[in-house]
Backbone atoms as SQL, in Angstrom:
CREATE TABLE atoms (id INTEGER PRIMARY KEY, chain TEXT, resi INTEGER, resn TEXT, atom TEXT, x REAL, y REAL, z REAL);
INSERT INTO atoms VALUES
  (1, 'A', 1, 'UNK', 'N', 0.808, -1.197, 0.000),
  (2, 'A', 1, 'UNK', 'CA', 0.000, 0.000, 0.000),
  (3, 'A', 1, 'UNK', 'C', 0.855, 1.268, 0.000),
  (4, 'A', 2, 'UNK', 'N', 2.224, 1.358, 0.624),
  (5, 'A', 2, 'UNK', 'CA', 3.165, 2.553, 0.764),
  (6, 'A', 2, 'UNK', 'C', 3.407, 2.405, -0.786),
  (7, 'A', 3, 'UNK', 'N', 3.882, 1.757, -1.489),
  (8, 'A', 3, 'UNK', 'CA', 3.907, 2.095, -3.095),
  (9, 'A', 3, 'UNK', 'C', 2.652, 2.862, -3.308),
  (10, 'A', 4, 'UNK', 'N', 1.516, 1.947, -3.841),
  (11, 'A', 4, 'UNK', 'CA', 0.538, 2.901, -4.288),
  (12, 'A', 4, 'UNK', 'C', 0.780, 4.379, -3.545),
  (13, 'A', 5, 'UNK', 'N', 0.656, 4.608, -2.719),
  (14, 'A', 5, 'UNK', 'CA', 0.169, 5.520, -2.064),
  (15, 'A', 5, 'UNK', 'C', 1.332, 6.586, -2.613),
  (16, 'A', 6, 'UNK', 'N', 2.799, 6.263, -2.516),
  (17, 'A', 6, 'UNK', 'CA', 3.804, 6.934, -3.026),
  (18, 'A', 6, 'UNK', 'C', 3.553, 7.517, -4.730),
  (19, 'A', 7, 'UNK', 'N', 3.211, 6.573, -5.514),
  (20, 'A', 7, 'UNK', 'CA', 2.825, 7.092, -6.613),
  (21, 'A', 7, 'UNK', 'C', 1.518, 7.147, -6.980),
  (22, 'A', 8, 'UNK', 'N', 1.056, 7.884, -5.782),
  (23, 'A', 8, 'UNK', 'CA', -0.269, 8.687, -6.223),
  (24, 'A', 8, 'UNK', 'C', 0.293, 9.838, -5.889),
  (25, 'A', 9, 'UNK', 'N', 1.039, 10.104, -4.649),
  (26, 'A', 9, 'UNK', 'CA', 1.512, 11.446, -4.575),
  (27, 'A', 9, 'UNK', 'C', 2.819, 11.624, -5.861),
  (28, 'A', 10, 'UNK', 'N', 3.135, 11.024, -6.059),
  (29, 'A', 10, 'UNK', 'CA', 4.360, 11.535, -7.294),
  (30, 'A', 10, 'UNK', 'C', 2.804, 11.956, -8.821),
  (31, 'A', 11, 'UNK', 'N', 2.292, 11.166, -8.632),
  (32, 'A', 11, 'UNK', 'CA', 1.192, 11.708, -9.752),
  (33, 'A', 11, 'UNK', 'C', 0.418, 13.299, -9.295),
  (34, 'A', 12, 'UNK', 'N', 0.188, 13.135, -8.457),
  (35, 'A', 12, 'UNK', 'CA', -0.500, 14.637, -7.975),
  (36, 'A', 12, 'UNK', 'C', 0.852, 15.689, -8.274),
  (37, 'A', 13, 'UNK', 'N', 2.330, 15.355, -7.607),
  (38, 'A', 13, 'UNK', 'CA', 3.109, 16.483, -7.854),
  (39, 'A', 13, 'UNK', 'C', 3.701, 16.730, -9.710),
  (40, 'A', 14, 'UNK', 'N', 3.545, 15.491, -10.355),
  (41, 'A', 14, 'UNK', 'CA', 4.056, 15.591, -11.469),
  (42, 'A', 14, 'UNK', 'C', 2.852, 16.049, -12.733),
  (43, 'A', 15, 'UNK', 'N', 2.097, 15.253, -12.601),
  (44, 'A', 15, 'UNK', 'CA', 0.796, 15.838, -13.849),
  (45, 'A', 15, 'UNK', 'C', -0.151, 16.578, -13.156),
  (46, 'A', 16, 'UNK', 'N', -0.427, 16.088, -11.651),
  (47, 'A', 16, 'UNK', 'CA', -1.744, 17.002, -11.515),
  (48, 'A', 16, 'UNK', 'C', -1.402, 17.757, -10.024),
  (49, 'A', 17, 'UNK', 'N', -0.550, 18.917, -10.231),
  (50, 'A', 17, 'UNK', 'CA', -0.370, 19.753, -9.119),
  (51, 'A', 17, 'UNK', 'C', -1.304, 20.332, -8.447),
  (52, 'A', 18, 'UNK', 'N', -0.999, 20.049, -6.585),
  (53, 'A', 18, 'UNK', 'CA', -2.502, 20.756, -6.287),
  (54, 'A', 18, 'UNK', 'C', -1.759, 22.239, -6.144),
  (55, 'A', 19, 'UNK', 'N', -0.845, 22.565, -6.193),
  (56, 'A', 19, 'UNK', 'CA', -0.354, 23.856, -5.986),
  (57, 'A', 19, 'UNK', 'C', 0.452, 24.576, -7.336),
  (58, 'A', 20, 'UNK', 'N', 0.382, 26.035, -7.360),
  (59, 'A', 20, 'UNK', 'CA', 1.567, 26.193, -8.297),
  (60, 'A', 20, 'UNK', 'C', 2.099, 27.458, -7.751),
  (61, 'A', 21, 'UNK', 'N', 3.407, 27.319, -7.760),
  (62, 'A', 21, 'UNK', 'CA', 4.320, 28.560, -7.127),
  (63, 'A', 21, 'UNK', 'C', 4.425, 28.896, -5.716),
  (64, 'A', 22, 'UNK', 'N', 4.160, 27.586, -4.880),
  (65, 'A', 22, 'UNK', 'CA', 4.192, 27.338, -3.607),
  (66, 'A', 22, 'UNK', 'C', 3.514, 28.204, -3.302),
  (67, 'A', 23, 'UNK', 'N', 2.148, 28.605, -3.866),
  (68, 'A', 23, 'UNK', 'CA', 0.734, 28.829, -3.371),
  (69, 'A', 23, 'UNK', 'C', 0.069, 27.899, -2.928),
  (70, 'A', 24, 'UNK', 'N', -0.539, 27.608, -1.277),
  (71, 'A', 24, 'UNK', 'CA', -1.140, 26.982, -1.021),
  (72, 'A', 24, 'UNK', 'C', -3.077, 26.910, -1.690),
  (73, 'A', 25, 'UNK', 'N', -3.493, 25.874, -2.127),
  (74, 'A', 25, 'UNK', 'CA', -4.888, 26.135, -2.627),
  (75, 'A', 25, 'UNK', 'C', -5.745, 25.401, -1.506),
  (76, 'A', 26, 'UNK', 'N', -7.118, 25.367, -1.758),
  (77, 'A', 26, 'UNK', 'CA', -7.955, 24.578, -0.462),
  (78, 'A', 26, 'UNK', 'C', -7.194, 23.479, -0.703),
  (79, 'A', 27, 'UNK', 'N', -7.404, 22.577, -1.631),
  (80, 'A', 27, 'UNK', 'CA', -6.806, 21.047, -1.527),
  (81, 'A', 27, 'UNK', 'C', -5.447, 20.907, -0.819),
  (82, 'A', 28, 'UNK', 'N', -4.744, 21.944, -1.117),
  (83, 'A', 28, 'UNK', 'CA', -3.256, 21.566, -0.154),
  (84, 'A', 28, 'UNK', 'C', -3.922, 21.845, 1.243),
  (85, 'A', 29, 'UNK', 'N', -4.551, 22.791, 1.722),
  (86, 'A', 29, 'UNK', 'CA', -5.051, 22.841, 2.913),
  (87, 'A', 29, 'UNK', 'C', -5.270, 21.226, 3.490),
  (88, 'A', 30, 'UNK', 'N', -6.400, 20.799, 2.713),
  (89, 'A', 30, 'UNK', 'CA', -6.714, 19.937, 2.760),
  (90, 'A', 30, 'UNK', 'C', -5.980, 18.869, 3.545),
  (91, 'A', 31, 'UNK', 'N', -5.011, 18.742, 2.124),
  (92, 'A', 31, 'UNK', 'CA', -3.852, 17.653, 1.601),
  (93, 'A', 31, 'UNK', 'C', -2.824, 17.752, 3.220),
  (94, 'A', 32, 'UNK', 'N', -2.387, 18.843, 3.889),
  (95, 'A', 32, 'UNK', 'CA', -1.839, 19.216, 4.826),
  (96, 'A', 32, 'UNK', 'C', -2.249, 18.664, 6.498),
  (97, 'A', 33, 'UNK', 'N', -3.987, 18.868, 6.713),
  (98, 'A', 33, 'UNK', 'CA', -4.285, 18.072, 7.598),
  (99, 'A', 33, 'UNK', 'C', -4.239, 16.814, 7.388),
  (100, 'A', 34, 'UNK', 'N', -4.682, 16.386, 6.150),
  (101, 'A', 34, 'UNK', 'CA', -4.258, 14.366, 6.141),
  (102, 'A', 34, 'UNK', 'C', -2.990, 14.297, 6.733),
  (103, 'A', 35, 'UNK', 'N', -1.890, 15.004, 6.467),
  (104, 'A', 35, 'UNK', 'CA', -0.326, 14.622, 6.304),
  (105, 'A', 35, 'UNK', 'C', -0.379, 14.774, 7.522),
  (106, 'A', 36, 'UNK', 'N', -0.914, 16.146, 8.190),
  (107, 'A', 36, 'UNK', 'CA', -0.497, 15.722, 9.825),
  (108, 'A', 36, 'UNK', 'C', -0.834, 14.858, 10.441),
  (109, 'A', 37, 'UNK', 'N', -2.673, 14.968, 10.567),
  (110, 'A', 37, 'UNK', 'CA', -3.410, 14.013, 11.167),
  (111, 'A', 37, 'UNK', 'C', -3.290, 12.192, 11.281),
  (112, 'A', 38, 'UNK', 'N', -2.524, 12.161, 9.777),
  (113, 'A', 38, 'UNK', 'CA', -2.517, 10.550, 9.291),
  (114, 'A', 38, 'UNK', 'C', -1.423, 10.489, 9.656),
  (115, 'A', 39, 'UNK', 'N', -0.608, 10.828, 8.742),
  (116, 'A', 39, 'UNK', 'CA', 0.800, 10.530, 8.289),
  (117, 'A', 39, 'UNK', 'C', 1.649, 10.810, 9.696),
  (118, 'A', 40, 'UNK', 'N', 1.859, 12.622, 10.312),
  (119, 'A', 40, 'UNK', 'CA', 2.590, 12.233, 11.067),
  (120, 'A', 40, 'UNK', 'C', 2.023, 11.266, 12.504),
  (121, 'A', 41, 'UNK', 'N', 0.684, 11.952, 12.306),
  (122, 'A', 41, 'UNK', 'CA', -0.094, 11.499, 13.817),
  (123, 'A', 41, 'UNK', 'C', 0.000, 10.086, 13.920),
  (124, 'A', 42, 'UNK', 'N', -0.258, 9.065, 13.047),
  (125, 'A', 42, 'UNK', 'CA', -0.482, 7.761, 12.761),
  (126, 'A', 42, 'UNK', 'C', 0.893, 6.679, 12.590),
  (127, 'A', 43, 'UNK', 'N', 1.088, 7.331, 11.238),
  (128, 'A', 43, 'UNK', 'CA', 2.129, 6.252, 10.257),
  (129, 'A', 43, 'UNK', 'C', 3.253, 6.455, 10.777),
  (130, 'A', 44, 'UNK', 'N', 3.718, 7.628, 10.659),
  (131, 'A', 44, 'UNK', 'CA', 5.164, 8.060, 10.838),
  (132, 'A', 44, 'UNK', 'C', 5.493, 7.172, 12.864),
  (133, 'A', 45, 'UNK', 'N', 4.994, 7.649, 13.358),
  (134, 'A', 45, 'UNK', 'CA', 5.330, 6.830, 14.920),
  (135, 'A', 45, 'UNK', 'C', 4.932, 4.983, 14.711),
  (136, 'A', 46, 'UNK', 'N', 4.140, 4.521, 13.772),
  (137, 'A', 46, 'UNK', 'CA', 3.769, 3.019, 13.534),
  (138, 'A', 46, 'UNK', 'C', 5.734, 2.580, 12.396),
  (139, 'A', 47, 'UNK', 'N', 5.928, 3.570, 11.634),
  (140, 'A', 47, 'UNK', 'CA', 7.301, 3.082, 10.870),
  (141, 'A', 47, 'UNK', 'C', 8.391, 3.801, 11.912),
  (142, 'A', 48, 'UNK', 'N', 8.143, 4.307, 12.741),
  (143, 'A', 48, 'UNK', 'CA', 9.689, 4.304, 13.973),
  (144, 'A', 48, 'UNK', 'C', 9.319, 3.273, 14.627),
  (145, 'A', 49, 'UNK', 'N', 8.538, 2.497, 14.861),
  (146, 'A', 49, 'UNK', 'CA', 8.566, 1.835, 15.952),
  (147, 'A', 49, 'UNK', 'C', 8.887, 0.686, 15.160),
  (148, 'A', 50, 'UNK', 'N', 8.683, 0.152, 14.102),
  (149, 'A', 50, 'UNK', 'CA', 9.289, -1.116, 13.330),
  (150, 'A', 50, 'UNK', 'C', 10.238, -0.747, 13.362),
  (151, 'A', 51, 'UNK', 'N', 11.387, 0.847, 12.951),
  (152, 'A', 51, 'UNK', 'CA', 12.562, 0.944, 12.649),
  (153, 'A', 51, 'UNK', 'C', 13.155, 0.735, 13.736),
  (154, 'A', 52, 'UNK', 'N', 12.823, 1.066, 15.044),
  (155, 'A', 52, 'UNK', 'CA', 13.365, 0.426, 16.433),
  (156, 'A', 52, 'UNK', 'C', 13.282, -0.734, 16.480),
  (157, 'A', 53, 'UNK', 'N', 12.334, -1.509, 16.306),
  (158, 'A', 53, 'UNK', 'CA', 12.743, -2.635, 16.466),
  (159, 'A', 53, 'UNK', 'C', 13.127, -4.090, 15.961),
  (160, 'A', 54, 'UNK', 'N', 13.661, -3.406, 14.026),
  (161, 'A', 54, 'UNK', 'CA', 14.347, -3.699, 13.163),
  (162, 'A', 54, 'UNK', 'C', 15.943, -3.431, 13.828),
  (163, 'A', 55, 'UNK', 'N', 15.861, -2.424, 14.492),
  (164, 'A', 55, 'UNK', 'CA', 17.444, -1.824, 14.546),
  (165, 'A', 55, 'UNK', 'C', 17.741, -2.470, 15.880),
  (166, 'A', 56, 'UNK', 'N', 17.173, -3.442, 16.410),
  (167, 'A', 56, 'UNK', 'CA', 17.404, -4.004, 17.285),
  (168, 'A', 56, 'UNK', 'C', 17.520, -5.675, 17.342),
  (169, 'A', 57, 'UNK', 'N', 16.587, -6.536, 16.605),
  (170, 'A', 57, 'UNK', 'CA', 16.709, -7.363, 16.157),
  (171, 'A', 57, 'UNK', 'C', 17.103, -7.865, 14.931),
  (172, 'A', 58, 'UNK', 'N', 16.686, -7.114, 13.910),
  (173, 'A', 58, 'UNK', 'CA', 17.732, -7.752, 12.869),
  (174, 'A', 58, 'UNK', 'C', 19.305, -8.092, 12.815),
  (175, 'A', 59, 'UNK', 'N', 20.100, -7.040, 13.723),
  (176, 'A', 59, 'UNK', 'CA', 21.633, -7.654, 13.534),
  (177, 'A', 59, 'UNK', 'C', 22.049, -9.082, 14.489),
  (178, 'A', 60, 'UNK', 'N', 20.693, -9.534, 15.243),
  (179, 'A', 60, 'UNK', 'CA', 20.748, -10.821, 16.240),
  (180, 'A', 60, 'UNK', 'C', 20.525, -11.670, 15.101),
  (181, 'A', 61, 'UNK', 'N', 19.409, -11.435, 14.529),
  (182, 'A', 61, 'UNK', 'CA', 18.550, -12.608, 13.522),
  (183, 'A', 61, 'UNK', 'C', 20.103, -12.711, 12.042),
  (184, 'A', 62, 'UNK', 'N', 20.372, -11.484, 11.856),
  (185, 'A', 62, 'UNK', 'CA', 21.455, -11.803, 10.741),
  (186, 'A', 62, 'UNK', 'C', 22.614, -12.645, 11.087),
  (187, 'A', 63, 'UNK', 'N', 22.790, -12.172, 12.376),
  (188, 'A', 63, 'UNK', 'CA', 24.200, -13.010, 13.223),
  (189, 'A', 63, 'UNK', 'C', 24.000, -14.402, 13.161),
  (190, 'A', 64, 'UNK', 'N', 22.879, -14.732, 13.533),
  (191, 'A', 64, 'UNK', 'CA', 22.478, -16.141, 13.650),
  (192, 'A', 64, 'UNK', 'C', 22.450, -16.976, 12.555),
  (193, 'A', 65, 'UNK', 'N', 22.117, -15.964, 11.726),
  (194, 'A', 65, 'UNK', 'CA', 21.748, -16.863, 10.331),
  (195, 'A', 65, 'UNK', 'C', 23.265, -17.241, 9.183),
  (196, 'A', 66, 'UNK', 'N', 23.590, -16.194, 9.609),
  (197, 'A', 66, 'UNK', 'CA', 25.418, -15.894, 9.082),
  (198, 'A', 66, 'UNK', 'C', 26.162, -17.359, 9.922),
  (199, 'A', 67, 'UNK', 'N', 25.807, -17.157, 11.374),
  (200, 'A', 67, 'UNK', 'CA', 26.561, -18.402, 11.743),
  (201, 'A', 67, 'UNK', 'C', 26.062, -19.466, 12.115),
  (202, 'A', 68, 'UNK', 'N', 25.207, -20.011, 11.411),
  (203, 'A', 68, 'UNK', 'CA', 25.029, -21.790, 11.224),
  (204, 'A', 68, 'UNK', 'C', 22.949, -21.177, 11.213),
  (205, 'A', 69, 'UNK', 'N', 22.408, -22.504, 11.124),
  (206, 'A', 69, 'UNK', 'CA', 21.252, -23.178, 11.073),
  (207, 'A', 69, 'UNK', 'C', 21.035, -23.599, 10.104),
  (208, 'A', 70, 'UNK', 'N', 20.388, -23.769, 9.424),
  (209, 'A', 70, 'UNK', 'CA', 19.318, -24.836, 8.551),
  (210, 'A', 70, 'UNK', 'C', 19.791, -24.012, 7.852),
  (211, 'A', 71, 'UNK', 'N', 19.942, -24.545, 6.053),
  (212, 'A', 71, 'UNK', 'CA', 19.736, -24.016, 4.676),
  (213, 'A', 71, 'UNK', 'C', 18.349, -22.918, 4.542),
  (214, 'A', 72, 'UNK', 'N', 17.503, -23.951, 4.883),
  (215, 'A', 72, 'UNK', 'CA', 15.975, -22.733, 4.927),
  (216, 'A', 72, 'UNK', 'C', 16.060, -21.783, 5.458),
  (217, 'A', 73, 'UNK', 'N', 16.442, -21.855, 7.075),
  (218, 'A', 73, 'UNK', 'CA', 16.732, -20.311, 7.402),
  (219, 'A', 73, 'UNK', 'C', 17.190, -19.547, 7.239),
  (220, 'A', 74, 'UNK', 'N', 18.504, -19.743, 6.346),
  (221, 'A', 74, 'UNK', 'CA', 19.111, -18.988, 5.793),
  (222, 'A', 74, 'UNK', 'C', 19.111, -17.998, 4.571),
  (223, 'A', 75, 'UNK', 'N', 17.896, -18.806, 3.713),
  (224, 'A', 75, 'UNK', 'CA', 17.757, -18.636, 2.951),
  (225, 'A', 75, 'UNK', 'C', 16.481, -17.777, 3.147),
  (226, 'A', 76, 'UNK', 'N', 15.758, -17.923, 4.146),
  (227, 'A', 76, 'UNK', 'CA', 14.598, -17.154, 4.134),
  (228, 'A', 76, 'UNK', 'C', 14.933, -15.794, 5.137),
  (229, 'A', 77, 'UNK', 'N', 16.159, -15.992, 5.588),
  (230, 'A', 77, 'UNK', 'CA', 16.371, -14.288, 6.343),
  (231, 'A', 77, 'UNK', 'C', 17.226, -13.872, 5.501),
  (232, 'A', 78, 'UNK', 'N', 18.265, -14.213, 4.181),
  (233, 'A', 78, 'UNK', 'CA', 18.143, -13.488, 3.213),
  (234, 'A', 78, 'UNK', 'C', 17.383, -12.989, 2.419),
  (235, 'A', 79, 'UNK', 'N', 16.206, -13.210, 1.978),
  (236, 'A', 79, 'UNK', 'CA', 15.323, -12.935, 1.250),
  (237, 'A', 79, 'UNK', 'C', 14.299, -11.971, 2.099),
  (238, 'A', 80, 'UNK', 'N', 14.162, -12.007, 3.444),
  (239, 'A', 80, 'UNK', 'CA', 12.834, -11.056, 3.918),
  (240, 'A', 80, 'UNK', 'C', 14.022, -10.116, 4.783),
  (241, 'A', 81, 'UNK', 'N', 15.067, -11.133, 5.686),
  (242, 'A', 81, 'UNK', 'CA', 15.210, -9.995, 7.236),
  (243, 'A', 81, 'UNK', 'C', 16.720, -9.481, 6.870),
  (244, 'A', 82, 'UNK', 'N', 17.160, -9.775, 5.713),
  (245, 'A', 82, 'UNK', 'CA', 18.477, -9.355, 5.952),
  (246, 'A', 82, 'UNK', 'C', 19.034, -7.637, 5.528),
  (247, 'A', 83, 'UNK', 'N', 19.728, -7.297, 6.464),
  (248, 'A', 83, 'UNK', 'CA', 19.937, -5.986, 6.252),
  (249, 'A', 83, 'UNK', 'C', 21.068, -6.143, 5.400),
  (250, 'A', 84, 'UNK', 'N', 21.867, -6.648, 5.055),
  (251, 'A', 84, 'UNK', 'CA', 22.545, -6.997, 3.490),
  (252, 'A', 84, 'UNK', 'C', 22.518, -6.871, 1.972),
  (253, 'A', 85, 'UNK', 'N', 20.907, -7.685, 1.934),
  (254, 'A', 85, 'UNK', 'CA', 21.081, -7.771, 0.761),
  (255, 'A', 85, 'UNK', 'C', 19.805, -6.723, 0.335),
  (256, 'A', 86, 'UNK', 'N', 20.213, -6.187, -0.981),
  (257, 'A', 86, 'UNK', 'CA', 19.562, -4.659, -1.132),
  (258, 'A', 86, 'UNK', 'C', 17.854, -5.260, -1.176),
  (259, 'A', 87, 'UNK', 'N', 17.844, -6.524, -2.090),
  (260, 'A', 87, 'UNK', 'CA', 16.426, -7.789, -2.418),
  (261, 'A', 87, 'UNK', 'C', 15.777, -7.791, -1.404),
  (262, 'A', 88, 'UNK', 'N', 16.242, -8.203, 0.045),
  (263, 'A', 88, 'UNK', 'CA', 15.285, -8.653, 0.728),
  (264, 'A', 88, 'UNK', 'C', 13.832, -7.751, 0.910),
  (265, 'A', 89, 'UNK', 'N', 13.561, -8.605, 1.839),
  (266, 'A', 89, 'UNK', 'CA', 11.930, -8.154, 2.263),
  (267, 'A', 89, 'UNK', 'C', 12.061, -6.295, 2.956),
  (268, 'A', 90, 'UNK', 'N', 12.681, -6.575, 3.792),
  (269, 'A', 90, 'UNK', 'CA', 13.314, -5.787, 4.458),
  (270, 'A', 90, 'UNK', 'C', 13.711, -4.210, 3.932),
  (271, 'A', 91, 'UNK', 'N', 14.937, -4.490, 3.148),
  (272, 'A', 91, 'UNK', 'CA', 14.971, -3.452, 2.773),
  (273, 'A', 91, 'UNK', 'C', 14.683, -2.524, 1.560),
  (274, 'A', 92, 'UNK', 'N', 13.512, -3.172, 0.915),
  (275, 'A', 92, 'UNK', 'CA', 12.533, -3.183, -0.019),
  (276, 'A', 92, 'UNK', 'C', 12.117, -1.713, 0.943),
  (277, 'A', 93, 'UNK', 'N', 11.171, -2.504, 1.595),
  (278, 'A', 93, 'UNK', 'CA', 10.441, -1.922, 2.947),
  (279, 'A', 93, 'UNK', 'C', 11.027, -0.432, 3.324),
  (280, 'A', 94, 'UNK', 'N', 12.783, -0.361, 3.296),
  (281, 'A', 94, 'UNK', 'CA', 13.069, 0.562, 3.688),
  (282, 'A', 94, 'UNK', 'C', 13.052, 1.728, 2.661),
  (283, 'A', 95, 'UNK', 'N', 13.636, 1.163, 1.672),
  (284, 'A', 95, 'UNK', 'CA', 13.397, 1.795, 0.248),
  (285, 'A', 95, 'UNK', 'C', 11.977, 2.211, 0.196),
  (286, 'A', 96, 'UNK', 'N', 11.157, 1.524, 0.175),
  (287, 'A', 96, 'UNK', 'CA', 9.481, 2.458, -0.388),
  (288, 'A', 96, 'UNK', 'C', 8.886, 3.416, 0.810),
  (289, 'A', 97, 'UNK', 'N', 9.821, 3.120, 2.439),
  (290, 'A', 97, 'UNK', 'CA', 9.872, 4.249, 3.165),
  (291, 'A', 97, 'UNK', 'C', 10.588, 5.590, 2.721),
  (292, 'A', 98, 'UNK', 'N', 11.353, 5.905, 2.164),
  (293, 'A', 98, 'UNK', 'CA', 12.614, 6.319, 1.922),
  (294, 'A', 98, 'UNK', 'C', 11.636, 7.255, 0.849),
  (295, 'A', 99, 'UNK', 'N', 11.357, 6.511, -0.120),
  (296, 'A', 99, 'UNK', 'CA', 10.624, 7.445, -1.526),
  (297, 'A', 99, 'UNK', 'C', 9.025, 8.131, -0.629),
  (298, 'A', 100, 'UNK', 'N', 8.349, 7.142, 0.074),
  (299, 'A', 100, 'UNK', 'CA', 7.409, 8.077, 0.583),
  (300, 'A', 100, 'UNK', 'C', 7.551, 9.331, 0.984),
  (301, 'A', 101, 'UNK', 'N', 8.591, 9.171, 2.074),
  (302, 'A', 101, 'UNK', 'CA', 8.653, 10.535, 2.615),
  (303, 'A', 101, 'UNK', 'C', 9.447, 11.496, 1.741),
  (304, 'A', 102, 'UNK', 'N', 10.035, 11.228, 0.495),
  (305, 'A', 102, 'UNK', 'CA', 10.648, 11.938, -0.532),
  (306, 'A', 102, 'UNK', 'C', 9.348, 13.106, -1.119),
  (307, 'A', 103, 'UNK', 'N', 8.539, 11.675, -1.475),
  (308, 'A', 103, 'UNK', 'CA', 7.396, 11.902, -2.311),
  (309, 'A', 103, 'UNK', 'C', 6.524, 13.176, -1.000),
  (310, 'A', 104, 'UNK', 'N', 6.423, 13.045, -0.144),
  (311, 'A', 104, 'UNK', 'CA', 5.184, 13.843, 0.742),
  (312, 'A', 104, 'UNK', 'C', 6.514, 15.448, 0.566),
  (313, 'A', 105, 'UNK', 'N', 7.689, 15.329, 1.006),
  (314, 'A', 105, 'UNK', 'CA', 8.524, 16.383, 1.014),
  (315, 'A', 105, 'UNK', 'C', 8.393, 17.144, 0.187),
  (316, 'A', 106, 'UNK', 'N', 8.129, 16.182, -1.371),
  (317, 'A', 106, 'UNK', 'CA', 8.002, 17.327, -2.815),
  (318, 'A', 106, 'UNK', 'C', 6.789, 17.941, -2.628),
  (319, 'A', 107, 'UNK', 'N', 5.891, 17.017, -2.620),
  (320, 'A', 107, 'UNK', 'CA', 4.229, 17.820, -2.421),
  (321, 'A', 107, 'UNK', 'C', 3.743, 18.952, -1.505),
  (322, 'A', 108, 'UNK', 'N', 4.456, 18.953, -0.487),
  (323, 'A', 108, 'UNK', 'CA', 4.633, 19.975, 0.547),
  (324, 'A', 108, 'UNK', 'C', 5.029, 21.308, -0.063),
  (325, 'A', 109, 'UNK', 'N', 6.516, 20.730, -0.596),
  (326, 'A', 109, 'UNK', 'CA', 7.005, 22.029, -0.451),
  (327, 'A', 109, 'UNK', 'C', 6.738, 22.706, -1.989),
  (328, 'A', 110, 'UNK', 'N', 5.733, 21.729, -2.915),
  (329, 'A', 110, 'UNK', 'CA', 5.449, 22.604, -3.852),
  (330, 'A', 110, 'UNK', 'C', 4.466, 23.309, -3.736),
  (331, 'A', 111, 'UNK', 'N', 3.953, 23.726, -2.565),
  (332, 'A', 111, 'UNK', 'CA', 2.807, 24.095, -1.715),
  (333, 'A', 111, 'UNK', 'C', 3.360, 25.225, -0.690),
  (334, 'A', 112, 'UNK', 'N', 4.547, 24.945, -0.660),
  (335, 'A', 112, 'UNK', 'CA', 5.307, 25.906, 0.461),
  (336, 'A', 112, 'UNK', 'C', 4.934, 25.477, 1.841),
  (337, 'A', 113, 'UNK', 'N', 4.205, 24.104, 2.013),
  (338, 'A', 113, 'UNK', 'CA', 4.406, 23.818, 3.695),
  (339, 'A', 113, 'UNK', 'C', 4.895, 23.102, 3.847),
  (340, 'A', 114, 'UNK', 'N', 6.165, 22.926, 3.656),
  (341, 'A', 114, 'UNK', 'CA', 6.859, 22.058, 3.986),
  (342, 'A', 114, 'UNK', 'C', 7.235, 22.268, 5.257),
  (343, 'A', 115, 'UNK', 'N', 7.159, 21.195, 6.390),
  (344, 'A', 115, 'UNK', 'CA', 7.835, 21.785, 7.834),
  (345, 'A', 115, 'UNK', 'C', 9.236, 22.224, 7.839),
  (346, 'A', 116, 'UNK', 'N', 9.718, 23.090, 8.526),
  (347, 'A', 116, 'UNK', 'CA', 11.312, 23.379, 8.947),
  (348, 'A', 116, 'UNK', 'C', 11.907, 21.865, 9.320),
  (349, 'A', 117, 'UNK', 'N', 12.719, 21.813, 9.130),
  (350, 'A', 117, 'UNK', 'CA', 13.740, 20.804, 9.665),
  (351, 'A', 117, 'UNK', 'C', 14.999, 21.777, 10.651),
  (352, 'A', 118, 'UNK', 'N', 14.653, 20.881, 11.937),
  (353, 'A', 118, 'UNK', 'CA', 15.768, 21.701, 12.766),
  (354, 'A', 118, 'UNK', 'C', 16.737, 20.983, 12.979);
């Protein structure tokens, strides 16, 4: 769903702008409470809290798998948990995090609300 959702906002900023000349219009209004209300209120604290506790267990689960068990397991925490390989499940995951918040940054700030970064 973070794909779709990523290139619906790359479609709104590329063919169908809700803003032009970092004039805010109603729809960015709009577009602005979703982003807080959802995105940061919601999503954004639901993907730190996987990233905590990715950044905590995955280098146990990689260790393990690096040094001995089963062929299968190995093969299946390369493919979903490994922070290695660019393929896995994993850092797929991190990647279509990565473009989301790219994607919400452009839409913002072609709107001119983009938050400050301190």
């Amino acid at each position: 769903h973070l794909t779709s959702a990523t290139a619906m906002l790359k479609h709104r900023i590329d063919e169908q702008p809700i803003c032009y000349k970092k004039q805010a219009s109603r729809q960015a209004t709009v577009m602005n409470q979703f982003f807080m209300n959802i995105y940061i209120g919601k999503v954004q604290p639901y993907i730190a809290m996987v990233s905590q506790a990715a950044d905590q267990l995955l280098p146990l689960i990689n260790r393990l798998a690096e040094g001995g068990g089963t062929a299968n397991f190995r093969q299946y925490v390369n493919s979903t948990l490994s922070m290695n390989s660019k393929d896995s499940l994993y850092n797929r995951y991190v990647y279509a995090v990565k473009q989301h918040t790219q994607a919400w940054q452009a839409l913002l700030d072609q709107c001119g609300m983009r938050p400050a970064v301190n």
